[in-house]
C-alpha positions, 0 to 999 in steps of 0.5 A: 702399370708395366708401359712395356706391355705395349710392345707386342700384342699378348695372345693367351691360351686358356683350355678351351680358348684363344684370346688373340688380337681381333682383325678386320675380319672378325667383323662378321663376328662383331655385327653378330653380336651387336646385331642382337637385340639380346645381346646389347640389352645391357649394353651401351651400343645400339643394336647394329643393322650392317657390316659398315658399322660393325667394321668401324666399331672393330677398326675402333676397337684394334686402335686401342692397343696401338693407340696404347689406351687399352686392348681388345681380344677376339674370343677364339674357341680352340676346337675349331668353333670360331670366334665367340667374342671379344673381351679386354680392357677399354680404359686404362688409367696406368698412372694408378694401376687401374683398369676396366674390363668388358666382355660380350659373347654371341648368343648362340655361345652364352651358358658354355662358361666361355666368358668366365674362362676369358675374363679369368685370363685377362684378370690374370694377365692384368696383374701379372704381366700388366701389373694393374692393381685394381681390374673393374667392371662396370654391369648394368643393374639387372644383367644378373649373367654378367654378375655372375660371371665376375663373381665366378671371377672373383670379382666383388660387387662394391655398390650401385652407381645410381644414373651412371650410364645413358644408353637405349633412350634412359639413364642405367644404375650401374653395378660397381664390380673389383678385383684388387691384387692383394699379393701386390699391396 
């Protein structure tokens, strides 16, 4: 991984969107979404009930990039619609040119192909201006809307982590999804 990456926060602009570093005041956005039972369905964070931990969820979320441990965008519609959610990559392991990538959207915004178009670019930026080799994601099994959107991606599916994950009182099978940058192997 290029540890220059971390010298300015990357804004990127795809048709319909902006990905542009999340604030404090995307909180309001962040308690939409995890305040959603629908949402955090397949996902490894209780179902949030007030701004408090929304905000502190957020303020985790922005230290990664200066804590140089990962990155999080807001998911900003171009025409004015406001922020849809965020995406980024929580984990990067730069000594192996690896990292994993996450996304949600608010409900009201799922089925538009706003997902997709994030997770592409971020897939882009990964290995061009990152220069991670490998970009994976984690999906529990059953999230059929979020495999899609990685294969859509072209991302492939490599197998199921039997128990991997422990979230919502049980342990989750996760699904193992990648992306290799083959032009750089």
């Amino acid at each position: 991984m290029d540890p220059s990456f971390y010298h300015s926060f990357p804004v990127i602009e795809t048709p319909r969107l902006v990905l542009r570093e999340l604030a404090d005041r995307d909180a309001a956005t962040v308690l939409e979404m995890f305040g959603d039972p629908e949402v955090t369905r397949f996902y490894d964070v209780t179902t949030m009930t007030d701004i408090a931990e929304a905000r502190a969820l957020t303020g985790r979320l922005i230290r990664r990039f200066h804590d140089k441990t990962g990155i999080r965008w807001a998911i900003e519609r171009r025409d004015g619609g406001g922020v849809v959610g965020t995406c980024g990559y929580p984990a990067i392991v730069a000594s192996a040119d690896r990292g994993s990538i996450g996304y949600e959207l608010v409900r009201r915004e799922w089925g538009n192909g706003f997902a997709s178009e994030a997770v592409g670019a971020i897939v882009g930026l990964g290995h061009r201006v990152m220069r991670l080799h490998r970009i994976d994601a984690l999906v529990v099994s059953g999230n059929e809307a979020s495999a899609a959107v990685l294969r859509k991606s072209g991302f492939c599916r490599e197998g199921v982590l039997r128990d991997y994950g422990r979230f919502d009182g049980r342990y989750q099978d996760m699904e193992m999804f990648a992306h290799v940058d083959t032009a750089a192997a």
